[in-house]
C-alpha positions as CSV (number, residue, x, y, z in Angstrom):
1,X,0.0,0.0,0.0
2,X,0.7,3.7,0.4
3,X,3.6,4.5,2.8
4,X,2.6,6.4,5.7
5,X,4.6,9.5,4.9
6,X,3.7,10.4,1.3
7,X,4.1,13.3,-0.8
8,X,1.5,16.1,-0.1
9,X,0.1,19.2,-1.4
10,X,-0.3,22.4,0.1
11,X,-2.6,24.9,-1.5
12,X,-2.8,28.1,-1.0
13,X,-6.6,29.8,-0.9
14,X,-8.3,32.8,0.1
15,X,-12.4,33.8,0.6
16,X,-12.3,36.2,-2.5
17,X,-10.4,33.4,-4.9
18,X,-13.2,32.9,-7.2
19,X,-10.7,30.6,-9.4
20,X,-9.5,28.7,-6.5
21,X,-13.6,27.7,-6.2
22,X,-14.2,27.1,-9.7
23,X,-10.6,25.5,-11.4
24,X,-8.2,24.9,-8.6
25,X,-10.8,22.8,-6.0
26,X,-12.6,20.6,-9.0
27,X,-8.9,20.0,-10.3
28,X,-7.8,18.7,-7.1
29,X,-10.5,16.5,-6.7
30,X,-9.8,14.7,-9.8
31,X,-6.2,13.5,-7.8
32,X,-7.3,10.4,-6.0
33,X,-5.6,9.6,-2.8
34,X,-3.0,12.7,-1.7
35,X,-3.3,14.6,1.3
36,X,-4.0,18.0,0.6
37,X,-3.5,20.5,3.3
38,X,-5.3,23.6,2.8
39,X,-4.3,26.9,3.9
40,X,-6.2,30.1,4.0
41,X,-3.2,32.5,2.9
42,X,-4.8,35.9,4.5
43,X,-5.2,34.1,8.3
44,X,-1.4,32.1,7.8
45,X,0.5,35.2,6.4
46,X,3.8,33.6,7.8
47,X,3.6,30.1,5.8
48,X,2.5,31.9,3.0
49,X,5.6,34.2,3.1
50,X,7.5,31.4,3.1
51,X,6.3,30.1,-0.5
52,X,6.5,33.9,-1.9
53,X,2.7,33.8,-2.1
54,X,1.1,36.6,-3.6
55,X,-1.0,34.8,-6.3
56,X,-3.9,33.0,-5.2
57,X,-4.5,30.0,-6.1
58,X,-0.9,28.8,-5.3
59,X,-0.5,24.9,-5.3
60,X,3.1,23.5,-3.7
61,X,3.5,19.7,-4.3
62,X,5.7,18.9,-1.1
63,X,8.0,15.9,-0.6
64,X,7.6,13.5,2.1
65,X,10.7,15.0,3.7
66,X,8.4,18.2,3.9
67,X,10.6,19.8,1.1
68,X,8.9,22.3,-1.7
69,X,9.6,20.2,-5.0
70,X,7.0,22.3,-7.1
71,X,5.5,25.9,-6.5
72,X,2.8,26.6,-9.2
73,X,1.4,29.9,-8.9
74,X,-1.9,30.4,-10.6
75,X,-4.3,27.3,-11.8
76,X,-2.4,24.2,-12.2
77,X,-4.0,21.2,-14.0
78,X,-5.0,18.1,-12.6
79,X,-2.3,16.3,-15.3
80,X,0.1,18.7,-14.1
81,X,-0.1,18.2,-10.6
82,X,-0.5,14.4,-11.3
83,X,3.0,14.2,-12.6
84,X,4.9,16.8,-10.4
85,X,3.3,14.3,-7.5
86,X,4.4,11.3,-9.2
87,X,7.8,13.3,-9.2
88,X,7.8,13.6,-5.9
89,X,6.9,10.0,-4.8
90,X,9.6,9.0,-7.3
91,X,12.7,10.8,-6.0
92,X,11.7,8.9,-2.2
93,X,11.3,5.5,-4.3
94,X,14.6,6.6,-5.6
95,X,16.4,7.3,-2.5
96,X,15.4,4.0,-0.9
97,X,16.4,1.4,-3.5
């Protein structure tokens, strides 16, 4: 099965993000099993410094070190996100072969 500590996504979301309602939420939907932590980006100004975000919706694929692998500000894709997570569980496959 999955291992416990998996690759994660943090997005990035705000009450007035009309896109973040109507692209980013439906697109993560679409990705199956992958915790997705969300974070309001007005109330956690200090996490959100630390990604540099000013652009809502901002999506960060994170490894399961806790490491940014991927920042996309603006809409990302279901495809894309798909395959910047598969990224990131392959790089932990990687390191313990």
């Amino acid at each position: 099965g999955r291992p416990a500590s998996d690759a994660y996504i943090l997005y990035f979301t705000g009450d007035g993000c009309t896109v973040c309602r109507t692209h980013q939420e439906p697109a993560l939907a679409k990705l199956g099993a992958v915790r997705i932590d969300r974070v309001d980006a007005i109330a956690d100004r200090t996490l959100a410094d630390r990604f540099h975000v000013y652009t809502l919706p901002t999506t960060v694929v994170m490894s399961p070190e806790g490491r940014a692998l991927h920042v996309n500000y603006g809409y990302a894709t279901a495809p894309k996100l798909e395959r910047q997570l598969a990224e990131a569980r392959g790089t932990m496959q990687a390191a313990t072969a």
